[in-house]
Each structure stands twice: as C-alpha cells, then as structure tokens.
VEXDREN-2710 file (C-alpha; in Angstrom, 1 decimal):
% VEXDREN-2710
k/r/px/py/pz
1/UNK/-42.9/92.5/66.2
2/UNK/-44.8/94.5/64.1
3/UNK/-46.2/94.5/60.5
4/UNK/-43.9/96.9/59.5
5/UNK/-41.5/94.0/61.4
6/UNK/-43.0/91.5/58.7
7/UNK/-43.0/93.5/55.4
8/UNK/-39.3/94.1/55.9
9/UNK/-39.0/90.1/55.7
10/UNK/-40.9/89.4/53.0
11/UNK/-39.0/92.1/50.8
12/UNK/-36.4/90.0/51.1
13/UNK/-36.4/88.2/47.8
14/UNK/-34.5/84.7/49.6
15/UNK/-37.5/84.6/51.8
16/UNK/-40.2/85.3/49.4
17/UNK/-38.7/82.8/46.7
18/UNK/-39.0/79.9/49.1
19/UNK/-42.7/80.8/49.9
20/UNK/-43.8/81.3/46.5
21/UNK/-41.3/78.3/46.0
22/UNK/-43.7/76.6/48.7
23/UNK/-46.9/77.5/46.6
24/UNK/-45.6/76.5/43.4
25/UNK/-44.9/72.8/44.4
26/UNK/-48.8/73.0/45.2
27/UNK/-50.2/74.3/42.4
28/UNK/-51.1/73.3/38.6
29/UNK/-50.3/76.6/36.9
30/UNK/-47.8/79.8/38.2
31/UNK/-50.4/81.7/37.9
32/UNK/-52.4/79.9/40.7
33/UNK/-49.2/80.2/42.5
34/UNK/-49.3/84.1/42.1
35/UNK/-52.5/83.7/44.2
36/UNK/-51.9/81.1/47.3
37/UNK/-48.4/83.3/47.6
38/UNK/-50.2/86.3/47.9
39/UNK/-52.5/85.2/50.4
40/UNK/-50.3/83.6/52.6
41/UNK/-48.6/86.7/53.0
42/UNK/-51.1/88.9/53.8
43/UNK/-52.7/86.0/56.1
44/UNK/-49.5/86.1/57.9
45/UNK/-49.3/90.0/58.0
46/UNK/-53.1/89.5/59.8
47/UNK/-51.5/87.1/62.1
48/UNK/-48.8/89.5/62.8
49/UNK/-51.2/92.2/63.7
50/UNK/-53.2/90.3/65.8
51/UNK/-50.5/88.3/68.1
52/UNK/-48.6/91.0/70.9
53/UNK/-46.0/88.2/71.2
54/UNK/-44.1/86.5/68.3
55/UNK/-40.6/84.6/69.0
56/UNK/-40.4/83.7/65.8
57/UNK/-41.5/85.1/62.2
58/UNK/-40.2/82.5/60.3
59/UNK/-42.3/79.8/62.0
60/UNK/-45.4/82.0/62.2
61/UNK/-45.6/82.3/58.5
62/UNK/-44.6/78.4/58.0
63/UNK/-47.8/77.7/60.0
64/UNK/-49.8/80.1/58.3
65/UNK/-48.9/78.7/54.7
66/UNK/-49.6/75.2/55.7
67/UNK/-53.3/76.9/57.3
68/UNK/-54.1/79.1/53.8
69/UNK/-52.9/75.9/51.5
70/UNK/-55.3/73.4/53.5
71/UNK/-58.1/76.7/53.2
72/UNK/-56.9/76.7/49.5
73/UNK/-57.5/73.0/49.1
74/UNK/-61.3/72.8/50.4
75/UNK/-62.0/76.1/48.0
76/UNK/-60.8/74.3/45.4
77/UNK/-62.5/71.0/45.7
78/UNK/-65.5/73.4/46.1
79/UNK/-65.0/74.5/42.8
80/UNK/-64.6/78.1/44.1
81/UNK/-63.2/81.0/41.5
82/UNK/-59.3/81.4/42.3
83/UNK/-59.0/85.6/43.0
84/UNK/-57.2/87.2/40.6
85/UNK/-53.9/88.6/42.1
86/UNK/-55.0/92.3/40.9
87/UNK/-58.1/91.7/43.6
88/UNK/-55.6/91.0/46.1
89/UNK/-54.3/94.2/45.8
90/UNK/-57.7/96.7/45.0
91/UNK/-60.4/94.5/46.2
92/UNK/-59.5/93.3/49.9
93/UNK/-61.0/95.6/52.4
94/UNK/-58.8/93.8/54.9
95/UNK/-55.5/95.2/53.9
96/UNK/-56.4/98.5/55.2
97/UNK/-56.5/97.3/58.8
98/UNK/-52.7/95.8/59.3
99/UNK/-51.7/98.4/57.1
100/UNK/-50.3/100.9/59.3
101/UNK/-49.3/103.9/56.3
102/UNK/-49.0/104.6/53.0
103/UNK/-44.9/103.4/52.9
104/UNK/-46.4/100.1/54.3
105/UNK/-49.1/99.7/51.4
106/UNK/-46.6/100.7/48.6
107/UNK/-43.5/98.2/49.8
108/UNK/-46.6/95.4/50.0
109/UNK/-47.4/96.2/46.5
110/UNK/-44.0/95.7/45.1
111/UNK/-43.8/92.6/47.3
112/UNK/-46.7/91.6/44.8
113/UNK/-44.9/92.9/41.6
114/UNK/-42.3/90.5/42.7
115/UNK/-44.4/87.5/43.4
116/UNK/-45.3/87.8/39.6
117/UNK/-41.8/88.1/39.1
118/UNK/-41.0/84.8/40.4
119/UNK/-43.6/83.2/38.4
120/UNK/-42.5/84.2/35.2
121/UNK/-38.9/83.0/36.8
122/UNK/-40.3/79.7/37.9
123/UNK/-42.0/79.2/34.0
124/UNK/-38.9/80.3/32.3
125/UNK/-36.9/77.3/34.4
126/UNK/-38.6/75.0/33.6
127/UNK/-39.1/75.6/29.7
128/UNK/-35.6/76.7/29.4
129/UNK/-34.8/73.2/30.8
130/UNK/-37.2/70.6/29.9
131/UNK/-38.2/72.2/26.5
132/UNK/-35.1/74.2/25.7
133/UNK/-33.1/71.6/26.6
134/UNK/-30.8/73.7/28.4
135/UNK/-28.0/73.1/31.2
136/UNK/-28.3/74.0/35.0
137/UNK/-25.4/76.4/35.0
138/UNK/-26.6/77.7/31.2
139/UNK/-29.7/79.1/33.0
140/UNK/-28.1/80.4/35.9
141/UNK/-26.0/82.5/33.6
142/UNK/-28.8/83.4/31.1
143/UNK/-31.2/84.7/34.4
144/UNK/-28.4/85.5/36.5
145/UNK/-28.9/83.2/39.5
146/UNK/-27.2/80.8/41.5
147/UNK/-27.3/77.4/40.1
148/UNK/-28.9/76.4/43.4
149/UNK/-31.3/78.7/42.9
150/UNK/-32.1/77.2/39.4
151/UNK/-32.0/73.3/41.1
152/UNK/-34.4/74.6/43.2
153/UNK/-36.9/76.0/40.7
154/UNK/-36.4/72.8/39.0
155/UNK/-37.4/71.0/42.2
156/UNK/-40.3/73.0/42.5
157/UNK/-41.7/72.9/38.7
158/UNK/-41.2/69.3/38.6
159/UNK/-43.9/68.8/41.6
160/UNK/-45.9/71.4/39.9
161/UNK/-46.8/69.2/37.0
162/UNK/-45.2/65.9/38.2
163/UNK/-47.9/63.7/36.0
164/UNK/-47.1/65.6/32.8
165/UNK/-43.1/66.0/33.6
166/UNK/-43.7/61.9/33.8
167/UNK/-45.2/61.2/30.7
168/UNK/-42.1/63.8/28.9
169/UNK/-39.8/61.8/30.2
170/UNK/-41.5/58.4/28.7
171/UNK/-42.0/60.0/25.2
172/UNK/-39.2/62.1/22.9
173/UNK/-40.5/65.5/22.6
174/UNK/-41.7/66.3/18.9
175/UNK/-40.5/69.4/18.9
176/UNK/-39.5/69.7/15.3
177/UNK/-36.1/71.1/15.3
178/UNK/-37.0/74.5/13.5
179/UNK/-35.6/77.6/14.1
180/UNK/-37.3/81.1/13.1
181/UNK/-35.4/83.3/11.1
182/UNK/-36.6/86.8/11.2
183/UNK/-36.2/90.2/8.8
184/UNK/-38.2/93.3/8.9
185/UNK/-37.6/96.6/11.1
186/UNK/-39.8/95.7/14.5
187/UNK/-40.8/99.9/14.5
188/UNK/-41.6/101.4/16.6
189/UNK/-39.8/101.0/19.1
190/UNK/-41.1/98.8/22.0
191/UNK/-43.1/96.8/19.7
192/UNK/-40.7/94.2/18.1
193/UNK/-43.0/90.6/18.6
194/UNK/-40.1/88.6/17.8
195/UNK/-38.3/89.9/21.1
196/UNK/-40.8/87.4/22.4
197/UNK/-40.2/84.7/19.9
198/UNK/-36.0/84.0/21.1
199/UNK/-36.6/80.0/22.7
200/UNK/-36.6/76.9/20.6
201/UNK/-40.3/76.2/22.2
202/UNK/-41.6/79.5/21.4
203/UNK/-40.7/79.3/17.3
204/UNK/-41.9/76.4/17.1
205/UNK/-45.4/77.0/18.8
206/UNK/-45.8/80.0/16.6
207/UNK/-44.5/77.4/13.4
208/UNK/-47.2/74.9/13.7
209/UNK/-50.0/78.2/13.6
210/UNK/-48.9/78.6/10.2
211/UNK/-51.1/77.0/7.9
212/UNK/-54.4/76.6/9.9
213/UNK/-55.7/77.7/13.5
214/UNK/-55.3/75.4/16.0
215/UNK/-56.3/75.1/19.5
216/UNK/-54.0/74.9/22.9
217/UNK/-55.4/71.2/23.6
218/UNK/-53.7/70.3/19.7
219/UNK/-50.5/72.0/20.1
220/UNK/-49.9/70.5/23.7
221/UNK/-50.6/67.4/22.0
222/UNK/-48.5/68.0/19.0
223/UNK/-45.5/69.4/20.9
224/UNK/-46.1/66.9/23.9
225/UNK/-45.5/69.5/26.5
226/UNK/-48.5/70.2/29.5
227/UNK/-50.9/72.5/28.7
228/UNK/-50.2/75.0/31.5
229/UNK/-46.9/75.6/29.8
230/UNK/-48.9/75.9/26.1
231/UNK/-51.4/78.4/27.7
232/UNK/-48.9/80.7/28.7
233/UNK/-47.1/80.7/26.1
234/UNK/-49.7/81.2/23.5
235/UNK/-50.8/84.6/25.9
236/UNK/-47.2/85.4/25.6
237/UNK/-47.3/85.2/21.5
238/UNK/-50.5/87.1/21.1
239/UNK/-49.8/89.9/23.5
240/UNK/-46.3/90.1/22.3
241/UNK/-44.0/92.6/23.6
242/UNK/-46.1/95.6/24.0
243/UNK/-48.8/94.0/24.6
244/UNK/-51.3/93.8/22.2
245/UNK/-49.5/92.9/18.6
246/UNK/-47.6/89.2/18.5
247/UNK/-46.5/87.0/16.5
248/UNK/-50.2/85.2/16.5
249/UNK/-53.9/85.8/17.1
250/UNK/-56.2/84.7/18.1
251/UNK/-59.6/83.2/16.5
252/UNK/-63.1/82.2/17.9
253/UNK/-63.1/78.7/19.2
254/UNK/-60.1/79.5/21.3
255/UNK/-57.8/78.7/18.2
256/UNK/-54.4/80.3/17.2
257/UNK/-53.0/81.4/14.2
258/UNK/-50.0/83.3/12.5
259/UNK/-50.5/87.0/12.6
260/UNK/-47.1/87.3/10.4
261/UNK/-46.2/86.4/7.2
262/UNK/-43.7/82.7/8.3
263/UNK/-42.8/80.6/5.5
264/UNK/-40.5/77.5/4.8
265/UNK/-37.2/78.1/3.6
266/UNK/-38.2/76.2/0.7
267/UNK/-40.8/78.8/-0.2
268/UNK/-38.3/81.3/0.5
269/UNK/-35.5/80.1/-1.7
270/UNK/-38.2/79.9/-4.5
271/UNK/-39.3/83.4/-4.1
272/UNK/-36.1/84.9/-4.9
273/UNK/-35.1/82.4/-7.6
274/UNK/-38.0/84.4/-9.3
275/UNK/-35.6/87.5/-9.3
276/UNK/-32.2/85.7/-9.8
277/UNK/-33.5/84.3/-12.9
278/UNK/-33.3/87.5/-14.1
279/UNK/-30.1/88.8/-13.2
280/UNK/-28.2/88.3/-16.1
281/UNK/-30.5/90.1/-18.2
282/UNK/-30.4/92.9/-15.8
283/UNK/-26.4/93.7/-15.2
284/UNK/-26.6/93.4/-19.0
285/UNK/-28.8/96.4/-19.2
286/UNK/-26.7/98.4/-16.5
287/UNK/-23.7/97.8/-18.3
288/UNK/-25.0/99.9/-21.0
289/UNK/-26.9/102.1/-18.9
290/UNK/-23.3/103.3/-17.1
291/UNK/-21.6/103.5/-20.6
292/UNK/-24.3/105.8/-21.4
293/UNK/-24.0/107.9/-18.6
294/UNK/-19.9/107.8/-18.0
295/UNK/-19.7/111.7/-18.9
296/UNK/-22.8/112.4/-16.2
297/UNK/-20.7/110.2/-13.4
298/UNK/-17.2/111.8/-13.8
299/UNK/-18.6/115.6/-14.0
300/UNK/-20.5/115.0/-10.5
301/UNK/-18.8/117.6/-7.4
302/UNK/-16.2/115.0/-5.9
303/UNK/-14.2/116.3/-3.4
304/UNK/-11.8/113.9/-3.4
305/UNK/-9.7/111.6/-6.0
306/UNK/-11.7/110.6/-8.8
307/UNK/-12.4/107.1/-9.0
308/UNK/-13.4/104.4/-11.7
309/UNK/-17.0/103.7/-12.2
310/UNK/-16.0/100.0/-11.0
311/UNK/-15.4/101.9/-7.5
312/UNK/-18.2/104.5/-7.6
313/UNK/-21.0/101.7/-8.6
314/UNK/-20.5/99.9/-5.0
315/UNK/-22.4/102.8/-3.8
316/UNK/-24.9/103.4/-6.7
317/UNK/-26.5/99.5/-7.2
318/UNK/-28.4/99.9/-4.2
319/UNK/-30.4/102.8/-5.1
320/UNK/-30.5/101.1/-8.8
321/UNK/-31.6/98.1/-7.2
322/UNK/-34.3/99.8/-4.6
323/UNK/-35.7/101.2/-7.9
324/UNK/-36.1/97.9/-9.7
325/UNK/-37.9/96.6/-6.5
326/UNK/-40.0/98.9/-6.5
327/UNK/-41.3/99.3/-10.0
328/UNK/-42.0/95.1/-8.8
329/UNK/-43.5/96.2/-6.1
330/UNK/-45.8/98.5/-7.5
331/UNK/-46.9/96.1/-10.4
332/UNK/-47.6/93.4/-8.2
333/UNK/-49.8/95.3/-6.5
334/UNK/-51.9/96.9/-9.3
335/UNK/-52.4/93.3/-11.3
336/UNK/-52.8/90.8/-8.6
337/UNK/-53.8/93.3/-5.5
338/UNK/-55.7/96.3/-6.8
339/UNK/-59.1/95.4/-4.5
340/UNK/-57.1/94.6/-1.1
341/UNK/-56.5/96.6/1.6
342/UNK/-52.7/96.6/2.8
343/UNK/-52.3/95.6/6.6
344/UNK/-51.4/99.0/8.3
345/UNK/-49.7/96.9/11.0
346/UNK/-47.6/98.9/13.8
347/UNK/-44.6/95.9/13.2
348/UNK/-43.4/95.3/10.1
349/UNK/-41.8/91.3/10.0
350/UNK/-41.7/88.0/8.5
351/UNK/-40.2/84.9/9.1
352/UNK/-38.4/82.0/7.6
353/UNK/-38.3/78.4/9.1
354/UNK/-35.2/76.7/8.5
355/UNK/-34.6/73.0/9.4
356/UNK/-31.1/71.4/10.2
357/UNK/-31.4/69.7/6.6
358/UNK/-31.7/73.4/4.8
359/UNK/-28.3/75.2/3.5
360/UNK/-29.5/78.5/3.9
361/UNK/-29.0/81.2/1.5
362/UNK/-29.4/84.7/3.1
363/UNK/-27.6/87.0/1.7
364/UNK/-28.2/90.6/1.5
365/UNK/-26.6/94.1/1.5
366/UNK/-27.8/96.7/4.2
367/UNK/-27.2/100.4/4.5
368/UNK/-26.5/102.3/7.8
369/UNK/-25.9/106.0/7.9
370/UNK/-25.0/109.0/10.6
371/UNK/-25.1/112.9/10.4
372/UNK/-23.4/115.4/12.5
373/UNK/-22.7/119.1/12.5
374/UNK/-20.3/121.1/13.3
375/UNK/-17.4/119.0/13.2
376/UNK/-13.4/119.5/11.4
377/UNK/-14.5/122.8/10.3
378/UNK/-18.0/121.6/8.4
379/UNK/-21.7/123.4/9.0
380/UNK/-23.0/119.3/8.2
381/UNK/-21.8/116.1/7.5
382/UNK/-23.7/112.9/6.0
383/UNK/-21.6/109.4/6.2
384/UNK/-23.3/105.9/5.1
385/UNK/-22.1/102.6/4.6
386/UNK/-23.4/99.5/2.4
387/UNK/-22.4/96.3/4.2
388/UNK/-23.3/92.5/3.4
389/UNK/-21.7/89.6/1.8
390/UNK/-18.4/91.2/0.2
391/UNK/-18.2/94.4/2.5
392/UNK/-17.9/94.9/5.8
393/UNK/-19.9/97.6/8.0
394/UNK/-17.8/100.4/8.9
395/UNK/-20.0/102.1/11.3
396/UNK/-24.0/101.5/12.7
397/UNK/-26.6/104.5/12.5
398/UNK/-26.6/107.1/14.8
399/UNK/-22.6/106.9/15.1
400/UNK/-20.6/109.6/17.2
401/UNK/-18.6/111.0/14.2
402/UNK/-16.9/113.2/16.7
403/UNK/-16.1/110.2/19.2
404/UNK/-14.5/108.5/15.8
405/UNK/-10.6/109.2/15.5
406/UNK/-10.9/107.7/12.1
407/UNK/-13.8/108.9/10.8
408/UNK/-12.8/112.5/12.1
409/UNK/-8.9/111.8/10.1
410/UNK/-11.1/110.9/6.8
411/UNK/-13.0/114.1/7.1
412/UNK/-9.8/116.1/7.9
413/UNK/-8.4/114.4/4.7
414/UNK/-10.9/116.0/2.2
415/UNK/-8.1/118.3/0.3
416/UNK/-5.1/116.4/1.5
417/UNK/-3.8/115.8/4.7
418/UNK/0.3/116.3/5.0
419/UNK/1.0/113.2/7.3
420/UNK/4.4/115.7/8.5
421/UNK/1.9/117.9/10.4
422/UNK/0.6/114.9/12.9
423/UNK/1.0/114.5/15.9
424/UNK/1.5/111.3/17.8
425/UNK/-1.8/110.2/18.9
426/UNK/-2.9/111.6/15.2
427/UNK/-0.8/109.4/13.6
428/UNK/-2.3/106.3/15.3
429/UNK/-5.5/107.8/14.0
430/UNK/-4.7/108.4/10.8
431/UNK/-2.9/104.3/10.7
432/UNK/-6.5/103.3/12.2
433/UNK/-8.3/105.1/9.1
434/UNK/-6.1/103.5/6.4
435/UNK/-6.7/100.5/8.0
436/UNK/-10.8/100.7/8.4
437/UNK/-10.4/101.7/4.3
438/UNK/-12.0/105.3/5.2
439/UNK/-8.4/107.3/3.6
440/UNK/-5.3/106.3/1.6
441/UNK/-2.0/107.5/1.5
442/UNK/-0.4/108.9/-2.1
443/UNK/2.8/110.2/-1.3
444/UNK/3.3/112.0/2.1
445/UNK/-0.5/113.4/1.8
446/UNK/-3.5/111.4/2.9
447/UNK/-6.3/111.4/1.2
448/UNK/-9.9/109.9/1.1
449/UNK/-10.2/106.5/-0.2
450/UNK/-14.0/106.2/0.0
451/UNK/-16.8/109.3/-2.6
452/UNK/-17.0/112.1/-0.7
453/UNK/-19.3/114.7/-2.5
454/UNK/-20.3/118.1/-2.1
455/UNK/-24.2/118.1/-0.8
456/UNK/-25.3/120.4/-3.8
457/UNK/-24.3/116.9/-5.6
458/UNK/-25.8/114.3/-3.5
459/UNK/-29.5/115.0/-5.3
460/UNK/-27.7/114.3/-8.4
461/UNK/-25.6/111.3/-7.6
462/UNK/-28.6/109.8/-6.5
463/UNK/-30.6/110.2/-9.6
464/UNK/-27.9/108.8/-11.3
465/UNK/-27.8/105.7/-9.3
466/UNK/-31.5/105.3/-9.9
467/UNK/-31.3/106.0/-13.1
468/UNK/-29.1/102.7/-13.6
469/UNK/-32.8/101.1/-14.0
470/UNK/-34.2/103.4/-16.5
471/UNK/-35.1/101.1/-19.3
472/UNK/-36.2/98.0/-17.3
473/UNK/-39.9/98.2/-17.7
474/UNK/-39.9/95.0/-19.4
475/UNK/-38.0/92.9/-17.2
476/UNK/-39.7/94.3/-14.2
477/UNK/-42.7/93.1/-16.1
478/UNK/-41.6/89.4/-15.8
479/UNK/-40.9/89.8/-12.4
480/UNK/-44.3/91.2/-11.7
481/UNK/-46.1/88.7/-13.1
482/UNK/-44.0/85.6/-11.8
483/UNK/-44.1/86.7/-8.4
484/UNK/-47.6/87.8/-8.5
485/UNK/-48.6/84.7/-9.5
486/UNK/-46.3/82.9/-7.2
487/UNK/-47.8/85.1/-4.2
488/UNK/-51.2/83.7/-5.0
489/UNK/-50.2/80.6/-4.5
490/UNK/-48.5/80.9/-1.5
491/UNK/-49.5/83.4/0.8
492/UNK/-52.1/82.3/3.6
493/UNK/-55.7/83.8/2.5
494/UNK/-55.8/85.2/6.2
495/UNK/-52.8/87.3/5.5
496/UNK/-53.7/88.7/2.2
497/UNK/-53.2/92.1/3.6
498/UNK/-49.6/91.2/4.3
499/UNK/-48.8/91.2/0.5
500/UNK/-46.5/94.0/0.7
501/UNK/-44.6/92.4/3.6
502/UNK/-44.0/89.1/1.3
503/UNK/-43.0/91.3/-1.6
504/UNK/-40.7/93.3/0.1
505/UNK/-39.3/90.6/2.9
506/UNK/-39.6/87.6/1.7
507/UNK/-39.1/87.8/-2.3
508/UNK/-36.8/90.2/-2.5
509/UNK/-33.8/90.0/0.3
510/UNK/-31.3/88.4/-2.0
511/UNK/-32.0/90.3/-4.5
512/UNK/-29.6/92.9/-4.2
513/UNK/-27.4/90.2/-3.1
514/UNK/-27.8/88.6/-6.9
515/UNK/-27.3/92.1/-8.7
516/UNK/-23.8/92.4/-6.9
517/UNK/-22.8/89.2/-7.4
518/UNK/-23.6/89.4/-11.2
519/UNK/-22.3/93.0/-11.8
520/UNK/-18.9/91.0/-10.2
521/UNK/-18.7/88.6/-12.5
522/UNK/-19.5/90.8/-15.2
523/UNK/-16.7/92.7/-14.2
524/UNK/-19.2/96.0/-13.2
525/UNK/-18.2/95.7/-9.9
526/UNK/-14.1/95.8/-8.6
527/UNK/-13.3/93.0/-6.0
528/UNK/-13.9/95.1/-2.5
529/UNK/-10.1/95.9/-1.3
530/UNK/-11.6/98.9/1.3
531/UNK/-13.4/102.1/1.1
532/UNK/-16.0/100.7/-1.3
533/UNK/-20.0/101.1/-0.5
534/UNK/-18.9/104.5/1.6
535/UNK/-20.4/107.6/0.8
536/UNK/-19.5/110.7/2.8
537/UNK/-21.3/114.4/1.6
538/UNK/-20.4/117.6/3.5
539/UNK/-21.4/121.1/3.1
540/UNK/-19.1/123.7/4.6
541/UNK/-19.6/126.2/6.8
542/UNK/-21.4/129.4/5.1
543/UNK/-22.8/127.6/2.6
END
C-alpha cells in the first residue's frame, strides 16, 4: 500500500469524521482539533511511506493517532504554540517527501478544507443542541446528516468540554429569550451580516453588545455557556459573512460591541408613535390635496378603464409617503446632525429585539417591480406591485413576465380582449388572471383591472403622487423636531454615524403602514377587492 493507497481513505468523509471525531473528544476548542487531525494524517501518510508492508490501514492510523495525541500531550504541558492549520499545509517541508505528485498534494489539501469542515460541523451540534435547544432528528434534517451522525457529534462535544457541559446542566441557561428582528437591504450582495445572526445563541450574544462593550470572559458568564463556544462565536459576528463587516466590532481590551443600529421594541414602538401621531393631520391634508388635483389625475394617458381616485391612490400614497419621509429625513439631519459624518457602511441594517411579552407591531407596505421587452407586441414593459398589510404581493422583482400566463393575459388585455377568440389553455390563463386581480371581465371582453399607463405618462403620474405632500412643510416640521430630539436620546454615541439608518429603519417602517390605514378610514382609500397597488406602463413598439 501506498500513499496514494492512504489519501484515497482519508477522502472518505466516514473515515475522516471518526478521526477528527477522535481529536475532538481530546481537545478544548475545534480549532485545536483542526490541528491534532491534521497531523495525525500526515503522520500516518509518513508511516505509510516508510513501511513496505501494511496488512492493515485502518489499524496503522489507529496507532498513529494514539502516538501524535500522547506527542500532542507533552507539547502541550510544555506550553508549546499549537501550529496553525494554514502551516500545516505551506509550512511543512515534510509533505513534499510522501507526496508523490501534484494530484496527491491537491486531494491532501481538500482533505484539510474538510477537516475545517467538520469543525464548524462539530461547533454547530453542539450549539444547535445545548444552546439552541434543538432535537437530535431537528439537526439532522437542518445539516442533512444521519441522526447517528449527529449522536455522535454529541458524544464527541460533550467530552470536549465535559467540565463546562457539567456545570450547564447544574444551572438554567440565561439566555434571555430575545429574538432579532431585522430590516434593511443587506447590499451588496454577499455581504448580509445578519445571514450570520439566524440561531437563538447568536441574537442574543450580539443583544447584550448593545449598550456597552463587553468582553468574551463577561458574556460566557452572562450567557453561562463555555468560553470556547463564546470565542467563536464573537469571530463569527465580527467577520460576518464576507468577512470583514458583522453585526459587532471589536474594541481595544478585547471588548465587543454593536456595529448596527439594535434597539428594544419598546424604543421601536415609540419611534413611530412620533409619526402616527400625526396621521390624522396628514390624510386631512391629502384629502384636499386630491380634490385639488382631480382634473390633473383623470386627464393622465390610461390605457385602460378609468378608475376612481379611491382605486388609483393605492398606487400613489407610496410615493406621497416616500416624500414626507424624506423632507423628515432631510430636517433631521440639518438641525440635529449638520456636523456628523454619515456611516458609509457596505450593509445597510438594523435590528429590533422583541421579547415573548411584546405584541409586535410591524407593519409596512413594500414595492417590488420587473421590466421586460419585447413581449405581446410591446418594444418595453414596466410592472410593480405594493404589498403589505391589506394587499397581497402579486409578483417578486426580477419576475419572468414572459414565463407568467397571467401577467402575459393582463398585458394582452390592454384594449380588450374578446374571451370568444381563446383557446383552451388561454382560457385557464385568462381564469388565473381574474383570479390574481391583474384583469376583469365587462361583458364578453376582458380588460385590465389594475392602472396601466402609457410611459410618456409615468413621469407625470409620479409627480402627481408626490405632489400629494406639497403643503406639508409644517407637519414635517413637527416630525423633525420630535424625532430629532428623540434620536438624541436614544441612539448609542458610538453609532452616531448610523443616524440615517435609525431615521429611515427604525422610525419610519410603519409609517406608510399609518397613512394607509388613516386614508381607509377616512374613506381615501377603497377596501382592497384585487388589482389595487398594481401599476403596469408600456410603450409600444416604434415608439
């Protein structure tokens, strides 16, 4: 048997699990584990090389792992420096003489990329179970292993940190049962923190860095779990998910702190009762702002039915409302900001803690939309959709209109559609897009049941829409200077340059929720029967 003979074994993962398995059960921290694992497999590749007879590989590298753990052992109580698994890999002159080619030395090296692999498998076990509080059989379905696999882990983990695994089972952990709640966009791509922010132990190791830095030794003692498990964690926090921006930082002293804007619900629920407040006072004013312009709305280039302002406003509050915000927005920052810096931050986020006891309260309206060209006879074709609380999304960004039977029937509509010239299959379209709201039926002819406009009239509808705000100046003045002042208050002095964040993410997510809800009640706004919050512009072909 050969080396080549012996790499083919350990690339079996069954194998290598039970040797790094082996070294875990040994070792205070997985990462210490990376490093016995690793050098019992290239001890036992030496031996390999320098035997001419071996009648069995499994019990060569049994013998070798007990031999490199007792070498381990003596290092140890030497107080020699544990070799970084990267040095295993650049830094051992050794490796070049059992490695017979260059296949050999890059199947050894994904051996390696495993090993860390199993590491971060091994960690996840054990916090999925002990601080997670999660079933055997949960796990194996969340990792996709056998739940003997998982029992085995356990079995390993436990002897990892038997001492601290004791005293958790003597004490309740204090894990305070908060879960993070989290808004903002994550862009770019690749870069979203809270990706790494999803387990029960995670939020609320991030939760108790949010009013002052701490240090591992005080959260392991807060949170009563071992500090092997804190350590790694709090790495996994500040790298984040590409690693370099989390969800903390951190400081000098070796202490941690919140490098996103987290707040209590509490604090939350306040900052948009600031808005709220104001609501009334608002719909009032866009009552008479649509009165006003009625003649403006109806002349606009529909292309299909006309509909009653009560319709057409579903789709205009938003940019009304982003207006309002943003006149907020921008006072805010001129009277209470004007000297700071804003955080140019490559992930835009905040979070909300919310305990069992809260009756959260987050309602808001979002807007996805989709373009396409070419399609049913039209040079380009521009369809969004509002969705929240009263309306339900249609359709997600970057939808395949011309994979869409019934967005394709609801385009086909645009001028009337005689139902007695479908087919079959288009019929079962066209009952699909009556049902999803996108067309009606008035007579034998269908037709679109949701504002369809030509795109010379979009620019106008949407200074229409924001024009709904002209005339607020003085209530956005209020806003400003309650929220301002609020903000003060509240937000951390070591996230000052987060200000816009709050403003935008934390104080005002309802508040487009509020509007619609008053401009309901007001009677501004129809109850939603389908169709509403749709906006569809086309522009044909040679145009």
């Amino acid at each position: 048997m050969n080396s080549a003979d012996a790499i083919k074994l350990m690339e079996d993962r069954n194998f290598l699990d039970k040797i790094y398995g082996f070294a875990y059960r040994r070792c205070r921290t997985s990462h210490e584990a990376e490093d016995l694992c690793s050098d019992i497999i290239l001890a036992a590749l030496g031996a390999v090389k320098n035997q001419t007879e071996i009648e069995s590989l499994h019990a060569l590298v049994w013998t070798v792992a007990r031999r490199v753990y007792a070498d381990h052992c003596r290092e140890s109580s030497r107080g020699a420096e544990v070799v970084e698994l990267s040095e295993n890999l650049e830094g051992r002159d050794d490796i070049e003489d059992f490695i017979e080619g260059q296949d050999q030395r890059d199947r050894l090296r994904r051996i390696f990329k495993e090993i860390t692999f199993l590491s971060k498998s091994y960690r996840d076990v054990m916090v999925m179970y002990y601080l997670d509080e999660m079933k055997v059989k949960d796990i194996a379905s969340r990792l996709g292993l056998l739940e003997t696999t998982v029992k085995q882990r356990l079995f390993s983990a436990r002897n990892t940190v038997k001492k601290e695994i004791e005293t958790m089972n003597e004490r309740n952990l204090t894990l305070k049962p908060v879960n993070l709640v989290f808004f903002g966009t994550g862009s770019p791509v690749g870069n979203d923190a809270r990706n790494k922010a999803e387990r029960l132990f995670s939020q609320n190791l991030v939760y108790l860095c949010k009013d002052r830095p701490r240090t591992a030794k005080e959260l392991s003692e807060e949170l009563c779990v071992p500090m092997p498990y804190v350590e790694e964690e709090l790495d996994i926090q500040c790298k984040g998910e590409n690693g370099s921006y989390g969800l903390l930082r951190k400081l000098e002293g070796d202490r941690y702190i919140t490098n996103v804007v987290l707040v209590d619900y509490e604090e939350y629920d306040s900052a948009n009762k600031i808005y709220e407040r104001y609501m009334p006072e608002v719909c009032a004013r866009v009552r008479t702002a649509i009165e006003e312009k009625r003649a403006e709305i109806e002349s606009l280039p529909f292309l299909g039915p006309r509909r009653e302002p009560e319709f057409l406003l579903w789709s205009m509050i938003n940019r009304c409302w982003y207006k309002i915000e943003g006149i907020v927005r921008g006072l805010v920052e001129k009277r209470f900001y004007a000297d700071i810096r804003p955080a140019d931050r490559p992930f835009t986020a905040v979070a909300i803690a919310v305990r069992p006891e809260d009756r959260p309260k987050f309602d808001f309206y979002g807007n996805d939309g989709t373009d396409a060209a070419d399609v049913c006879g039209y040079k380009y074709v521009h369809m969004e959709n509002r969705y929240g609380k009263r309306l339900k999304q249609s359709f997600a960004c970057w939808e395949n209109t011309s994979q869409n039977p019934a967005l394709l029937m609801l385009l086909r509509s645009i001028g009337g559609l005689e139902t007695a010239n479908l087919s079959e299959s288009e019929r079962e379209s066209a009952a699909k897009a009556i049902e999803a709201g996108y067309v009606r039926k008035n007579g034998s002819v269908l037709e679109p049941n949701v504002i369809v406009l030509d795109s010379r009239g979009m620019d106008d509808f949407n200074a229409l829409s924001s024009s709904l705000a002209d005339g607020l100046d003085d209530i956005c003045e209020k806003i400003a200077d309650d929220l301002g002042a609020f903000m003060k208050k509240r937000l951390p002095a070591h996230l000052t340059a987060e200000y816009r964040n709050y403003a935008n993410l934390i104080a005002g997510i309802r508040g487009l929720s509020d509007l619609t809800e008053a401009c309901l009640a007001d009677g501004l706004l129809c109850q939603p029967k389908g169709g509403e919050g749709i906006v569809v512009v086309v522009r044909r072909n040679g145009e």
